[in-house]
Backbone as JSON Lines, residues from 0, in Angstrom:
{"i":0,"aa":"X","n":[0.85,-1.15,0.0],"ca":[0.0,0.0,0.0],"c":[0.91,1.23,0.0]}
{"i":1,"aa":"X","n":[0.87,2.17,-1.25],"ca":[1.28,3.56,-1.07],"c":[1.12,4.45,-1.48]}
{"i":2,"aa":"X","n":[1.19,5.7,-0.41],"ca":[0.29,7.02,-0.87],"c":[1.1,7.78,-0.84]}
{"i":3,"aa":"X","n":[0.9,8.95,-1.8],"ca":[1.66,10.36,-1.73],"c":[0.96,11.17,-0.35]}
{"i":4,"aa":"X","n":[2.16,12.01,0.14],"ca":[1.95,12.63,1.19],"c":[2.54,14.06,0.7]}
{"i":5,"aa":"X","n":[1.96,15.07,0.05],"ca":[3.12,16.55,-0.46],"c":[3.92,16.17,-1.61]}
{"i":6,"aa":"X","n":[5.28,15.69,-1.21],"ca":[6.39,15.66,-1.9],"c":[6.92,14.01,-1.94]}
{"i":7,"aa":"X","n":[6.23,13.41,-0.51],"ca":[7.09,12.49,-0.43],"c":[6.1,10.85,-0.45]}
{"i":8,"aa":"X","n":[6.58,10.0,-1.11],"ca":[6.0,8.66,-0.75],"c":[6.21,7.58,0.14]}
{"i":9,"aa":"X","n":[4.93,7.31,0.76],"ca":[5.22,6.81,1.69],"c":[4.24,5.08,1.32]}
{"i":10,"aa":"X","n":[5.34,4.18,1.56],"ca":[4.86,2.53,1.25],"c":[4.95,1.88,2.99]}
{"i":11,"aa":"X","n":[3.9,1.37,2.87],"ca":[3.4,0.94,4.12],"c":[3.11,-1.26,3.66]}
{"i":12,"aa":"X","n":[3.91,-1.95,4.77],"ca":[3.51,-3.16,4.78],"c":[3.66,-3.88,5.72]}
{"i":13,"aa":"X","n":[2.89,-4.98,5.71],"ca":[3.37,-5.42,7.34],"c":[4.16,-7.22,7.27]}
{"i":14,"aa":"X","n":[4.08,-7.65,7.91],"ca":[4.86,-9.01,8.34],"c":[4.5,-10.25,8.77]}
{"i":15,"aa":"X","n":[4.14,-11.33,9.08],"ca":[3.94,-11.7,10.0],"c":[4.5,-12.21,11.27]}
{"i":16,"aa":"X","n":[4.15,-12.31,12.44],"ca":[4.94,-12.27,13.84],"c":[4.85,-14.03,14.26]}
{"i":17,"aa":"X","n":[6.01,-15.2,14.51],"ca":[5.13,-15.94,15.37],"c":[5.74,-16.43,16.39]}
{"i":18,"aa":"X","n":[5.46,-16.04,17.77],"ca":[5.68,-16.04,18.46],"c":[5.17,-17.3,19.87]}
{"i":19,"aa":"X","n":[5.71,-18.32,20.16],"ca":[4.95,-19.47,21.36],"c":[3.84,-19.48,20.07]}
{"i":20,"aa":"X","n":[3.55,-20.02,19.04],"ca":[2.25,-20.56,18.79],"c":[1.53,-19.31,18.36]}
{"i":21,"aa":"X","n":[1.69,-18.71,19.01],"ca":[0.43,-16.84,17.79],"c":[1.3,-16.5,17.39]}
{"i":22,"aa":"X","n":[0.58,-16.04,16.46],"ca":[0.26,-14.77,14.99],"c":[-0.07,-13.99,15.26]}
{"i":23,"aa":"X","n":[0.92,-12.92,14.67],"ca":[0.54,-11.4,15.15],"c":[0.94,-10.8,14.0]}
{"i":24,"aa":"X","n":[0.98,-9.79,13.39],"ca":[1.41,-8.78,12.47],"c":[1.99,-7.43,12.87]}
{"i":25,"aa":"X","n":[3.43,-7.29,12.64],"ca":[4.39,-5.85,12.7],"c":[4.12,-5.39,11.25]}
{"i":26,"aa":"X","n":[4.21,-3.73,11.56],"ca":[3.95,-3.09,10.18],"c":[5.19,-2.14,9.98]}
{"i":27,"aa":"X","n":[5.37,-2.1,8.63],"ca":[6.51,-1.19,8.5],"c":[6.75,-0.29,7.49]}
{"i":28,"aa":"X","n":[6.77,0.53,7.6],"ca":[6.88,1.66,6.77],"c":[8.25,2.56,6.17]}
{"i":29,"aa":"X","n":[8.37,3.17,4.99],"ca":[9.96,3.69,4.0],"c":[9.13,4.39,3.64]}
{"i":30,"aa":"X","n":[9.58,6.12,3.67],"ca":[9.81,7.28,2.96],"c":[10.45,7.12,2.03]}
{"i":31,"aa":"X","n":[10.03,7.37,0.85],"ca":[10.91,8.04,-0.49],"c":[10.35,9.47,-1.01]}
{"i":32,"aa":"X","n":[11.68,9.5,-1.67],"ca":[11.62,11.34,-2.04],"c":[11.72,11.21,-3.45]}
{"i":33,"aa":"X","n":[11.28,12.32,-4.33],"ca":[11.53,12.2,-5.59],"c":[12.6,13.31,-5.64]}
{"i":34,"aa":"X","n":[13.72,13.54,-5.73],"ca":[14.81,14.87,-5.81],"c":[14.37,15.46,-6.75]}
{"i":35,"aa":"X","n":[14.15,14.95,-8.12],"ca":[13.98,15.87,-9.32],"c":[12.15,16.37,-9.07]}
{"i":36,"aa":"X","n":[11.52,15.82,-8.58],"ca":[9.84,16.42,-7.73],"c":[9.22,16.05,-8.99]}
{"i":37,"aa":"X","n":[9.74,14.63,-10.33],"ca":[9.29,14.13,-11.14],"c":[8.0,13.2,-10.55]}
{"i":38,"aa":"X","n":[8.2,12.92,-9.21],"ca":[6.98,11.45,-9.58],"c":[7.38,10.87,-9.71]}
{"i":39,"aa":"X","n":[8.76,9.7,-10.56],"ca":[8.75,9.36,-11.34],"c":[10.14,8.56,-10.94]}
{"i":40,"aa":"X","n":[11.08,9.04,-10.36],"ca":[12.32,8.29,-9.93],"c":[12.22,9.16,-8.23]}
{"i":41,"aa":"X","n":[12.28,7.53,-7.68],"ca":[11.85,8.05,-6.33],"c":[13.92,7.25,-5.33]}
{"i":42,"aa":"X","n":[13.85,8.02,-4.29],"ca":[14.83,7.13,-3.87],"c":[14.59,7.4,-2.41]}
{"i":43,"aa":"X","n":[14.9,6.19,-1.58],"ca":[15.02,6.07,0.37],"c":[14.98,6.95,0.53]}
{"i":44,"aa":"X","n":[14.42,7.48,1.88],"ca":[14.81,8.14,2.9],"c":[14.97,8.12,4.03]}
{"i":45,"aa":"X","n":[13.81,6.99,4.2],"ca":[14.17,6.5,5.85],"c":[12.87,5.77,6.41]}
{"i":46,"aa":"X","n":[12.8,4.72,7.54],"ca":[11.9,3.94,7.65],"c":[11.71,3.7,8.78]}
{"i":47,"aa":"X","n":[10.44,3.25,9.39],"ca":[10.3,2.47,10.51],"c":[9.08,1.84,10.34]}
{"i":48,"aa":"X","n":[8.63,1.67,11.84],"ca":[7.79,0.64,12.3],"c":[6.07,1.25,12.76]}
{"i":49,"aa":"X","n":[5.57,0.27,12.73],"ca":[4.17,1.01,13.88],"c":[4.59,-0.09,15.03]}
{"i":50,"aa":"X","n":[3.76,0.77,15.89],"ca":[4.17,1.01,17.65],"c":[3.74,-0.55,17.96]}
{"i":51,"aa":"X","n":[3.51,-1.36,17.43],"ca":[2.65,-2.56,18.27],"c":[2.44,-3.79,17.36]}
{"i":52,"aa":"X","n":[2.44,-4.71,17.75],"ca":[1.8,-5.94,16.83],"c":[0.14,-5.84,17.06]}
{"i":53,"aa":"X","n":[-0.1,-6.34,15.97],"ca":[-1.63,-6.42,15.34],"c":[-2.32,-7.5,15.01]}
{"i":54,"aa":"X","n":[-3.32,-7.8,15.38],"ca":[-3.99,-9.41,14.7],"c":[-4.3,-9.44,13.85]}
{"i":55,"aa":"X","n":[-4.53,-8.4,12.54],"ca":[-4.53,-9.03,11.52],"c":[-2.94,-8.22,10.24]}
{"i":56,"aa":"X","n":[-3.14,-8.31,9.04],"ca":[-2.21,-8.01,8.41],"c":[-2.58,-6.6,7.99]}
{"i":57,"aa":"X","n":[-4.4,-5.99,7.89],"ca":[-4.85,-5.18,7.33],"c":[-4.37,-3.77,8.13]}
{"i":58,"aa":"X","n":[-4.64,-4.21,10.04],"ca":[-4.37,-3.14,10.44],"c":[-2.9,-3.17,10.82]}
{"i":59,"aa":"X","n":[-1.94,-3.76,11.1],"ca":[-0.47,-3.7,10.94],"c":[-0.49,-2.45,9.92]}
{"i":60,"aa":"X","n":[-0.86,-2.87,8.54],"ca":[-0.43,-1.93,6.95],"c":[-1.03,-0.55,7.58]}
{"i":61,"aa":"X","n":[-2.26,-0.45,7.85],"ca":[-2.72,0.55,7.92],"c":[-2.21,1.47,9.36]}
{"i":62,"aa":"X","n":[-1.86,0.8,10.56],"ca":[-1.37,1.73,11.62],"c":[0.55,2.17,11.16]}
{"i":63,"aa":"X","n":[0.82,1.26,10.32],"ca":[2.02,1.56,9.59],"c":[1.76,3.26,8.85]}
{"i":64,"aa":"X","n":[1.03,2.77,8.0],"ca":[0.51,4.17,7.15],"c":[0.73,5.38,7.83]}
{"i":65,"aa":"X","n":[0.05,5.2,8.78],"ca":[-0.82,6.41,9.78],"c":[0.55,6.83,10.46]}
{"i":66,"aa":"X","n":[1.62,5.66,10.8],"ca":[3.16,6.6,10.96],"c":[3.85,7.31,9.85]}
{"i":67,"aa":"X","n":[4.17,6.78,8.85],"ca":[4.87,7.09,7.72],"c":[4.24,8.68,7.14]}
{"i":68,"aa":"X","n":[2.56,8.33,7.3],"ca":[1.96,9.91,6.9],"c":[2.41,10.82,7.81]}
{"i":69,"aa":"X","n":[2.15,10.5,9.19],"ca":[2.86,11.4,10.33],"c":[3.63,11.77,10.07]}
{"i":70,"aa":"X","n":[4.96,11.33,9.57],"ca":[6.09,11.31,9.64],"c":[6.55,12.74,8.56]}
{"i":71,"aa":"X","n":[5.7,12.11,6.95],"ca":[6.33,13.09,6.11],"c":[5.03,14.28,6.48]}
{"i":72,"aa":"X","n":[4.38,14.54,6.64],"ca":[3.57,15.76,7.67],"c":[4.22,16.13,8.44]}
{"i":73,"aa":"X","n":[4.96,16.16,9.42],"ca":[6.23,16.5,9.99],"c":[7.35,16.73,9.29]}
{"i":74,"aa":"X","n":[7.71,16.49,8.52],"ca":[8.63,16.94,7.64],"c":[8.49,18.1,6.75]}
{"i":75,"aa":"X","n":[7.16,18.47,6.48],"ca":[6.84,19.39,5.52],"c":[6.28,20.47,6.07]}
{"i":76,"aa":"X","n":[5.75,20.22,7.82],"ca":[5.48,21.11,8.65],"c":[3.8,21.56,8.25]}
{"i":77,"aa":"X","n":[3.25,20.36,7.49],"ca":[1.89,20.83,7.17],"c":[0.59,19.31,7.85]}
{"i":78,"aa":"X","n":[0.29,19.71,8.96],"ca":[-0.51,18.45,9.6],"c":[-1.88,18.41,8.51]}
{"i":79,"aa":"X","n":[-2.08,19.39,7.79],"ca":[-3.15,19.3,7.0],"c":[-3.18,18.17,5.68]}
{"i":80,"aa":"X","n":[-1.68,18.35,5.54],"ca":[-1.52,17.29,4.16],"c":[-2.19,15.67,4.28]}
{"i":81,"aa":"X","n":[-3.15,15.16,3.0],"ca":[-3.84,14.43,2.53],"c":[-2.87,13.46,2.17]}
{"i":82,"aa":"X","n":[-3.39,12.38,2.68],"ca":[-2.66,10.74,1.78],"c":[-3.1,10.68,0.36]}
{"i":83,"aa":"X","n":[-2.7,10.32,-0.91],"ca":[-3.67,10.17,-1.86],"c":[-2.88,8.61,-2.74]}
{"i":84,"aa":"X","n":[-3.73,8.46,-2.59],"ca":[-2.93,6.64,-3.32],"c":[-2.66,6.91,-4.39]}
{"i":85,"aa":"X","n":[-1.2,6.01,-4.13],"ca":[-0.41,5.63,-5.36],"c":[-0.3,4.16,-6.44]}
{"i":86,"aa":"X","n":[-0.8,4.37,-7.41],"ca":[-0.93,3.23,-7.99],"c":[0.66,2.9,-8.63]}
{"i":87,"aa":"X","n":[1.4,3.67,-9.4],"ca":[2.19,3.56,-9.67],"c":[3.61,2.92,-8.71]}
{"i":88,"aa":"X","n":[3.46,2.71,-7.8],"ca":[4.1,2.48,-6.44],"c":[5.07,1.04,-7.13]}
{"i":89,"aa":"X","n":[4.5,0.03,-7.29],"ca":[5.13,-1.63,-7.75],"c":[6.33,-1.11,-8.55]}
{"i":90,"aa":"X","n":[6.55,-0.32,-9.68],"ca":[7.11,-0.05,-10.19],"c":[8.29,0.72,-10.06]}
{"i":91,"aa":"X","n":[7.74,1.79,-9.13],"ca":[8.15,3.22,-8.86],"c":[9.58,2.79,-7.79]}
{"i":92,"aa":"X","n":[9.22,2.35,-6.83],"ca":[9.73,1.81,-5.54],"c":[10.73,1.24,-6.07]}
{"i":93,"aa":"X","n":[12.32,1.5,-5.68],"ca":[13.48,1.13,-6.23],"c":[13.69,-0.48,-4.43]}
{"i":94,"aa":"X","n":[14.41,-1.21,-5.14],"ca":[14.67,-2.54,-4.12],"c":[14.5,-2.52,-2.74]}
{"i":95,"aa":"X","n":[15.34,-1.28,-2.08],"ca":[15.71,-1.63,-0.97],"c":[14.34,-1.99,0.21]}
{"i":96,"aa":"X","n":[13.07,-1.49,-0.49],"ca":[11.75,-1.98,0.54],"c":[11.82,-3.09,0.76]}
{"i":97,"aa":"X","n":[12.01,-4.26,0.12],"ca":[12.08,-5.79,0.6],"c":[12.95,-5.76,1.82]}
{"i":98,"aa":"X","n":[14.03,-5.05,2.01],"ca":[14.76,-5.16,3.14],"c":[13.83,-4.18,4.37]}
{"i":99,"aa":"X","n":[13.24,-3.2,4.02],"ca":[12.18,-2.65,5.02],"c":[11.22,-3.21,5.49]}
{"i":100,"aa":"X","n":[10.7,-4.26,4.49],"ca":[9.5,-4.98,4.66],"c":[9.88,-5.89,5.59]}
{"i":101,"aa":"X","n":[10.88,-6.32,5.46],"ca":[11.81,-7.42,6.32],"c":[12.07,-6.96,7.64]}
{"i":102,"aa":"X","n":[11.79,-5.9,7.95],"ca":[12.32,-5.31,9.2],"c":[14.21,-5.31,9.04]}
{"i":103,"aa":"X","n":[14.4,-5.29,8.03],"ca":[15.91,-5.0,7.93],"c":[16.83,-3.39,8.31]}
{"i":104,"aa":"X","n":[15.87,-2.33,8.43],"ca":[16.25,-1.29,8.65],"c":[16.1,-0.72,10.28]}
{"i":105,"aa":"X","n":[16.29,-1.61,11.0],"ca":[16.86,-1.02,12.49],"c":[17.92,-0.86,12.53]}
C-alpha cells in the first residue's frame, strides 16, 4: 500500500509475527523522495515501524501508514496534508523496501 503525502511517498507493509504458537502482524513503513519532484524516480529516505503488533495483516499496513503519513507531515510542517494513493508504487519503488519490509532497517 502507497500514498503520496506533499512531496514524499510513503509505502506501508506489514509481516507476519510468530511467536509461542500466535500470529501477530508488525507493520513497517519507508519514505521516499523524488529529488527531481518528477513522480517518477523516487529514492530512500528513511523507515520504521508502527508502535505494536496487530492481529490481523490489514491493520499492521494501515497503523504503519498512519506513521509514515505522520512522519512526512512532519517533515513538511503541514498536519493538513492528505494521503492520496499511489498506484504507480510496484514499479516506482526502487529494491531496498524488501529489506524494510523485512524489518531489515533497524
Amino acid at each position: 500500500m502507497a500514498v503520496l503525502v506533499g512531496i514524499y511517498l510513503v509505502q506501508a507493509d506489514a509481516f507476519e509475527v510468530v511467536r509461542g504458537g500466535d500470529t501477530s502482524w508488525a507493520g513497517t513503513w519507508t519514505l521516499f523522495r523524488s529529488p527531481q519532484l518528477n513522480r517518477a524516480d523516487w529514492e530512500f529516505l528513511t523507515a520504521g515501524e508502527a508502535p505494536a503488533l496487530y492481529p490481523t495483516r490489514v491493520q499492521a499496513e494501515q497503523a504503519s501508514q498512519e506513521e509514515g503519513v505522520g512522519f512526512a507531515r512532519l517533515l513538511q510542517g503541514d498536519d493538513g496534508l492528505e494521503p492520496m494513493a499511489w498506484t504507480a508504487a510496484p514499479a516506482a519503488i526502487p529494491l531496498p523496501l524488501e529489506r524494510a519490509c523485512a524489518g531489515g532497517w533497524r
